[in-house]
N, C-alpha and C positions, 0 to 999 in steps of 0.2 A: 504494500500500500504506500505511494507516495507520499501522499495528504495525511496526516495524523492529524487532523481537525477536529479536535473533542473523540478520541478513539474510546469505544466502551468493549466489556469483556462480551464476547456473546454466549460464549462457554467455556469450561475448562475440561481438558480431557487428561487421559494420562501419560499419551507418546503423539511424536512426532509423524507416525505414519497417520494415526486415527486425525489429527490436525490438519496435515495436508491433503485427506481425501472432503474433509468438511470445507477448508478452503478451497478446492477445486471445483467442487459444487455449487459455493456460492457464486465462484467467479463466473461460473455457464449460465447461472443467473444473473452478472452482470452487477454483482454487489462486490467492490472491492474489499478483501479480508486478508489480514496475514496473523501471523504466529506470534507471539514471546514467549520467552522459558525452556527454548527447546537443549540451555546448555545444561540447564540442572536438570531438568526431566529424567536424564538418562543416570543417574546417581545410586549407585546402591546403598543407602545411607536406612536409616530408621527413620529419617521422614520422608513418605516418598515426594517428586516434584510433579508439576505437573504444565500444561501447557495451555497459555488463554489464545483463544482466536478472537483478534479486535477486528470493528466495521468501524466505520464513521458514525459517528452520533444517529445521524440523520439518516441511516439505513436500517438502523436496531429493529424497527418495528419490523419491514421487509426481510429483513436475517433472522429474526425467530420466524417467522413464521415459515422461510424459505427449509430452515434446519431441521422444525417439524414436519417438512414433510419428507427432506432426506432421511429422518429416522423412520418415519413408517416407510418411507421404501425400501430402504434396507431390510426391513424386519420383513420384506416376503421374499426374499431371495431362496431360493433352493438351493442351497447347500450341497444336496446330493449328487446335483447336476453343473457342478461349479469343478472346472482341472485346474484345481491345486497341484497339480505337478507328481512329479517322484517323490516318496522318504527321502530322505537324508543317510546316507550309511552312518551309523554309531561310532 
């Protein structure tokens, strides 16, 4: 996001992959969004870190409601039918 004009948190998640696929979403909807925290996130510590995705003030209302409906579409994905690829050898 070039503009930091009044940036607010839209969510917090807990890595860097789950962030970028929220920001790439929004961006196909044309809401510009980016990331902070993605240096602590990855920490093995007793606190875990985690990651905000900011919008511009004036998108917030359009970016939740864009994010609800990223999360319900995720949540009918079929799994079953998704190639995750090979294991991994041990």
């Amino acid at each position: 996001m070039t503009d930091h004009q009044n940036p607010e948190v839209l969510v917090s998640v807990a890595d860097d992959v789950e962030a970028a696929v929220i920001i790439a979403a929004l961006q196909a909807r044309d809401i510009k969004a980016t990331a902070t925290g993605g240096f602590t996130a990855g920490f093995r510590t007793e606190t875990p870190g985690h990651i905000d995705v900011l919008v511009r003030h004036e998108d917030l209302p359009q970016a939740r409601k864009a994010l609800a409906e990223i999360e319900e579409d995720q949540g009918h994905v079929d799994w079953s039918k998704v190639d995750v690829g090979d294991p991994e050898d041990e």
